[in-house]
C-alpha positions in Angstrom: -3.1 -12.5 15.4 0.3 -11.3 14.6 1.6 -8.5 15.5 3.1 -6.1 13.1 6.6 -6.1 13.5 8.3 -2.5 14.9 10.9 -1.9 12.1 7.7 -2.3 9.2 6.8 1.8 9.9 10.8 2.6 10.1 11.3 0.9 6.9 8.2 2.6 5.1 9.6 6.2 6.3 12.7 5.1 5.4 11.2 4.2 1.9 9.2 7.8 1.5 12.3 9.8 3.1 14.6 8.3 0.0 11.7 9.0 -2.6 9.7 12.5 -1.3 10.8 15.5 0.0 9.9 17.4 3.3 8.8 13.9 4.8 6.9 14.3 8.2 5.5 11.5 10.4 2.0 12.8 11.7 1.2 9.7 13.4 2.9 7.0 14.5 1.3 4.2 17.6 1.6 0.4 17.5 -0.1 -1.9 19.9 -0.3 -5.3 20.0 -3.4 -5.2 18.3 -2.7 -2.7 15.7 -0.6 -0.3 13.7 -0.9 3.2 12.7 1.6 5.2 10.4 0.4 8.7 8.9 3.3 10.8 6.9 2.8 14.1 5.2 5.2 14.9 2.0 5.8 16.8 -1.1 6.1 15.3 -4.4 7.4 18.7 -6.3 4.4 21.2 -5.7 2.2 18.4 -4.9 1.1 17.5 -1.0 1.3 13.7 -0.5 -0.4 12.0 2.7 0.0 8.1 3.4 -1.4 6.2 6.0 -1.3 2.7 7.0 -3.2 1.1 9.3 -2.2 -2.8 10.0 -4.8 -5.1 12.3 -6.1 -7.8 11.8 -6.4 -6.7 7.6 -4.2 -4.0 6.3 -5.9 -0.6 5.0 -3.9 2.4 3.2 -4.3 5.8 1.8 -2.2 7.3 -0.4 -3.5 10.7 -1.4 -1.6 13.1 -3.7 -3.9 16.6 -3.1 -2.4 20.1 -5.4 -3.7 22.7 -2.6 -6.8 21.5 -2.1 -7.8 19.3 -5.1 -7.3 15.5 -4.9 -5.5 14.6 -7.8 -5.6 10.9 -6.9 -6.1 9.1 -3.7 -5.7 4.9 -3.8 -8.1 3.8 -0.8 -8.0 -0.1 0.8 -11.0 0.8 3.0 -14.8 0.2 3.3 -16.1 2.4 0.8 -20.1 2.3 0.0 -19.5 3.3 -3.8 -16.7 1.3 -4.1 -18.5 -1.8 -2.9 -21.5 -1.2 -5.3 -19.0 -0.9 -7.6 -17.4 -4.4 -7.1 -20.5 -6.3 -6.0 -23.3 -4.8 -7.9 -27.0 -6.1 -6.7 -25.0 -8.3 -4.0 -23.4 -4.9 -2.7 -24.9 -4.7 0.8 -23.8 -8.1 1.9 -20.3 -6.4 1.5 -20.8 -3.4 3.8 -17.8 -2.9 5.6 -15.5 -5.2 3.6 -12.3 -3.2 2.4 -11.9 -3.0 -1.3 -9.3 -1.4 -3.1 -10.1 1.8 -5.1 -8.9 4.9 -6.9 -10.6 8.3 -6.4 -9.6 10.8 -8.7 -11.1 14.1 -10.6 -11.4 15.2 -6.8 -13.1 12.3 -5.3 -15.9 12.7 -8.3 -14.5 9.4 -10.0 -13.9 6.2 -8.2 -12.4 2.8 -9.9 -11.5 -0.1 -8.3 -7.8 -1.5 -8.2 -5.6 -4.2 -7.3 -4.1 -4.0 -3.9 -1.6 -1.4 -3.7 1.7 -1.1 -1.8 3.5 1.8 -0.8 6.4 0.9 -3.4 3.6 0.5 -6.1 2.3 4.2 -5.3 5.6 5.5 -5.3 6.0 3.7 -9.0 2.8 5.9 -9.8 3.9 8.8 -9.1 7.0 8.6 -11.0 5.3 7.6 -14.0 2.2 9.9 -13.8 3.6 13.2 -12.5 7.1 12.6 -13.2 7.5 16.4 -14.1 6.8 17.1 -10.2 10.6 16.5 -9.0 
């Protein structure tokens, strides 16, 4: 396996820093194995959290949250619903796979997506709450 290389999480805060305000790294460990980068922002009155997580498959979570509601949160984890979703009747063979999903009317709905980047979430938020800066 390859490791993730250091500067990856310096360019991604980097990244958020230049697009988000009140930027705050929560979490930030790399081993040889793995990666972990969780930030905390603000996107005008909205709370923005991202994490990435880089091992042997990369998994993210961008979650824009106003106070306590999740107005949207793009997922690339192992998600039961999401997985039914994807895989119907052949669903539980997947159990544990990551598949890339959108939860939204605060986590009620759930529809699958294409692999997202953090540059691609950042696109999103410009064009879907653009009134937030």
């Amino acid at each position: 396996m390859v490791a993730t290389p250091p500067g990856d999480s310096a360019r991604l805060v980097t990244l958020l820093e230049a697009n988000l305000q009140d930027v705050a790294v929560l979490e930030e460990d790399a081993t040889p194995r793995r990666t972990i980068l969780r930030v905390s922002a603000k996107w005008g009155r909205y709370r923005v959290l991202v994490t990435e997580i880089i091992s042997t498959a990369r998994e993210y979570r961008y979650y824009v949250l106003d106070g306590a509601l999740v107005i949207a949160g793009f997922d690339n984890a192992a998600d039961p619903r999401a997985t039914d979703l994807r895989y119907g009747k052949q669903a539980k063979r997947h159990y544990g796979e990551n598949v890339p999903h959108l939860h939204h009317s605060n986590k009620i709905g759930l529809e699958l997506t294409e692999e997202m980047t953090c540059v691609d979430f950042i696109a999103w938020l410009k064009e879907n709450l653009s009134d937030a800066r």
